[in-house]
C-alpha positions in Angstrom: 0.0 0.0 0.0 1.4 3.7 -0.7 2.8 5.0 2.0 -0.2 8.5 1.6 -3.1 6.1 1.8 -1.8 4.3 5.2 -1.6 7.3 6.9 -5.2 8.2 5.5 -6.5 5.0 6.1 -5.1 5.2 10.0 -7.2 8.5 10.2 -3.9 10.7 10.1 -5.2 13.3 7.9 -7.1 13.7 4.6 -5.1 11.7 1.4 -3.9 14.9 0.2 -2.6 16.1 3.4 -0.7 13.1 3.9 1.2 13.3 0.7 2.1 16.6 2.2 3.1 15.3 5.9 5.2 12.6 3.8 7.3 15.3 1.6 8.4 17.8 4.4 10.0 15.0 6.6 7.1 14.0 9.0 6.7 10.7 8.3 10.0 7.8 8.7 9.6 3.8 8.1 11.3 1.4 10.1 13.2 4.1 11.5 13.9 5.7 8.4 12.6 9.2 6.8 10.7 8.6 3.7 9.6 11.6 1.2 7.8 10.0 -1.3 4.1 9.5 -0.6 3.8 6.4 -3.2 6.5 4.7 -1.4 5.0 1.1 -0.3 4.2 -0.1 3.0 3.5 -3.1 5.0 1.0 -4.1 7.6 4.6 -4.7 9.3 6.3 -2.0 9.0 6.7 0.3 11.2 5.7 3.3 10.4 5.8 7.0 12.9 4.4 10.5 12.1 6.8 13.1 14.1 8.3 9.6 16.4 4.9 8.8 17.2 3.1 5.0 15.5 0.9 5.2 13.3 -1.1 2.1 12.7 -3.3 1.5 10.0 -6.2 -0.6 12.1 -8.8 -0.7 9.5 -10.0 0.2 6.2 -11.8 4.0 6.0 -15.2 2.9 5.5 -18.2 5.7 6.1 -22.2 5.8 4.7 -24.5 8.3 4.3 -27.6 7.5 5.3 -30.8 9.7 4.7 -32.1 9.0 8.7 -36.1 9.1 8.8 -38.5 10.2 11.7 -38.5 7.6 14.5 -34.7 6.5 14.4 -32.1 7.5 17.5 -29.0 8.4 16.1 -26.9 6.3 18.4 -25.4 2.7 17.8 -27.7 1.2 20.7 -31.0 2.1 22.3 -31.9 1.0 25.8 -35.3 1.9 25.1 -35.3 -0.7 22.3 -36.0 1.6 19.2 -34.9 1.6 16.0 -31.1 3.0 15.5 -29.4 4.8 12.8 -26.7 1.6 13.2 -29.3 -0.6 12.3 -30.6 0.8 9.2 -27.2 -0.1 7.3 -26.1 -3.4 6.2 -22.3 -4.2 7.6 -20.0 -6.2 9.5 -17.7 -3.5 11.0 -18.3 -1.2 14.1 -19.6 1.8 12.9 -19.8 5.2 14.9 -22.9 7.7 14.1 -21.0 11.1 13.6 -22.9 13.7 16.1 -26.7 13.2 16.0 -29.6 14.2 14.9 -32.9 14.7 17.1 -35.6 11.5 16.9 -38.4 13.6 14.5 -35.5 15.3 12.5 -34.6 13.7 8.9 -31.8 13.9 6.6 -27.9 12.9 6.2 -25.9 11.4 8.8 -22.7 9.7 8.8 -21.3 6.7 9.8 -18.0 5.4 10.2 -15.6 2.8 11.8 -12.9 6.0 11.7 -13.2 7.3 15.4 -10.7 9.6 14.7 -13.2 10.7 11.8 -16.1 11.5 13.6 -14.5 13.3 16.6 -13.0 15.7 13.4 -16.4 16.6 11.9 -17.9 16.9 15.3 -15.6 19.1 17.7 -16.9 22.8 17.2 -13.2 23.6 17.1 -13.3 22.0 13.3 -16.3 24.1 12.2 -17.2 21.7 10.3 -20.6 23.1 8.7 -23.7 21.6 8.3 -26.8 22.7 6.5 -30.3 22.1 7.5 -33.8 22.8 5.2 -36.5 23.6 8.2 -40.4 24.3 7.7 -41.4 26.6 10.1 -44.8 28.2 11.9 -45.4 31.9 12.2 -46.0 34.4 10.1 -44.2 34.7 6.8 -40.8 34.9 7.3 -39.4 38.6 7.2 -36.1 39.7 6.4 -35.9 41.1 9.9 -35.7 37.1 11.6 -33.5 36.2 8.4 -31.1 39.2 9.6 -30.9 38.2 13.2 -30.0 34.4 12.1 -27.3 35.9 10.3 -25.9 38.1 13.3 -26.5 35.3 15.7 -29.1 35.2 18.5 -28.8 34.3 22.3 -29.9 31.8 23.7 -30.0 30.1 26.9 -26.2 29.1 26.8 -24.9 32.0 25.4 -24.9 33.5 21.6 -24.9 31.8 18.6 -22.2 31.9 15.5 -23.8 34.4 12.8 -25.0 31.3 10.1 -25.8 31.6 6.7 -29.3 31.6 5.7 -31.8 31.8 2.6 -35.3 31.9 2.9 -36.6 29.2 0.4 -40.3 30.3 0.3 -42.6 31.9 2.9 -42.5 29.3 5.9 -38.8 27.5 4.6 -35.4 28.9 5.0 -32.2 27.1 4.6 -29.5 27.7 7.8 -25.7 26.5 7.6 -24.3 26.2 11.1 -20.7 24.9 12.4 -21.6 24.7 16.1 -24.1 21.6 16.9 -25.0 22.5 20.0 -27.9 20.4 21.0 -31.1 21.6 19.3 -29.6 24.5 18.0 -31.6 25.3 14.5 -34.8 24.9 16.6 -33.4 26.8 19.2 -32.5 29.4 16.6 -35.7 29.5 14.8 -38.1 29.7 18.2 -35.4 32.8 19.2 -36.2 34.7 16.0 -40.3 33.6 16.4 -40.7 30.9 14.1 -41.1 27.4 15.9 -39.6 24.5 13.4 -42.5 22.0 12.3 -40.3 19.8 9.7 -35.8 20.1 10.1 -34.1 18.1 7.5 -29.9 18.1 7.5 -29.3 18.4 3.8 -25.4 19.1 4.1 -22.6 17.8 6.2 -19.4 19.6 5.1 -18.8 19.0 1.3 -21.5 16.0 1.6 -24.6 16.7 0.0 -28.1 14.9 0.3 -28.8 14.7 -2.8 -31.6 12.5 -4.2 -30.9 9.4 -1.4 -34.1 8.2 -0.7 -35.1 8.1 3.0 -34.1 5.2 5.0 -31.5 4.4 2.3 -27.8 4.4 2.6 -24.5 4.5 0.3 -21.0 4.0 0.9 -18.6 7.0 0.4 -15.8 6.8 -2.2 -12.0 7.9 -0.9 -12.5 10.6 -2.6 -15.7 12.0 -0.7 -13.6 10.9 2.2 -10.7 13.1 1.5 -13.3 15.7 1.0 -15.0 15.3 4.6 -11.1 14.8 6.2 -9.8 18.1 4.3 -12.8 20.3 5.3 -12.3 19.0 9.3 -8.6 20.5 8.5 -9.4 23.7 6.7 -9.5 25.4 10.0 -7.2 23.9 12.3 
């Protein structure tokens, strides 16, 4: 295997970014500095990043999975329900990436790459996520689209300012990077319109798309490169 897909595979850092740790002197095998990102490795050599191991424990796998109402985005439920785990057919131990509330639809992620999910999670990535929400109210005025934008305060403390576009009278679109918990319902009820209907239609570079609900689909490297370079666009 080439010596730039071990390290991504071990969760180091996105393909591209390993070819980069490999050039400047980072990365030595069996004791050794190598340079060349193609150079081929093992499962027994020993490879170190800066003189710490790196081991390649497991292929990169992660899904996407358009989650429906009803489904706990958690890998077991003691209350017995339905997990997002257990809507995708595999063999290895997968990790939900963050969560999404029981009644709110759209793309989640999962992925045997711990590593992975702690990057598109930690607010200190700012990692951004996109969610479509119907809301109640009155027609949506630029005034609420303005304070969305600035950021609002809520109960712990202000808000990012997010991006937002109002899609019709009683639908806006809202990019976020923080996940705090509830936060585009929290938002929306700050700024006087109560979500009826969230849907995540963007995590990072990952779009929706036309998945169908309850379906899933296993990423290609290069979507994963994607997800690992936006967790390190900020860093």
């Amino acid at each position: 295997m080439r010596l730039a897909k071990y390290l991504a595979n071990a969760g180091v850092a996105s393909r591209r970014a390993s070819e980069e740790l490999v050039r400047v002197g980072r990365v030595a095998v069996e004791g050794e500095t190598v340079t060349d990102p193609a150079h081929n490795v093992s499962p027994d050599d020993a490879v170190t990043l800066d003189g710490r191991p790196v081991t390649d424990t497991n292929e990169r796998v992660v899904y996407a999975l358009n989650k429906p109402a009803g489904v706990v985005s958690t890998a077991r439920d003691p209350q017995g329900r339905p997990t997002v785990v257990t809507l995708v057919a595999q063999t290895e131990r997968l990790y939900p990436v963050g969560r999404l509330d029981i009644d709110t639809t759209g793309l989640i992620l999962l992925t045997n790459q711990g590593d992975l999910a702690h990057r598109l999670t930690h607010p200190s990535f700012e990692v951004e996520k996109s969610y479509r929400a119907l809301v109640g109210g009155a027609a949506i005025e630029e005034r609420a689209l303005r304070a969305l934008r600035e950021g609002v305060e809520l109960d712990d403390g202000p808000t990012a300012p997010a991006r937002v576009r109002r899609v019709s009278a009683d639908t806006i679109e809202i990019t976020i990077h923080e996940g705090r918990k509830r936060q585009v319902k929290r938002m929306c009820e700050a700024v006087g319109h109560p979500v009826k209907r969230l849907e995540r239609v963007r995590f990072g570079p990952l779009e929706l798309g036309d998945l169908p609900r309850g379906r899933w689909r296993r990423l290609t490297d290069a979507e994963i490169d994607a997800l690992m370079a936006a967790s390190e666009a900020r860093r």
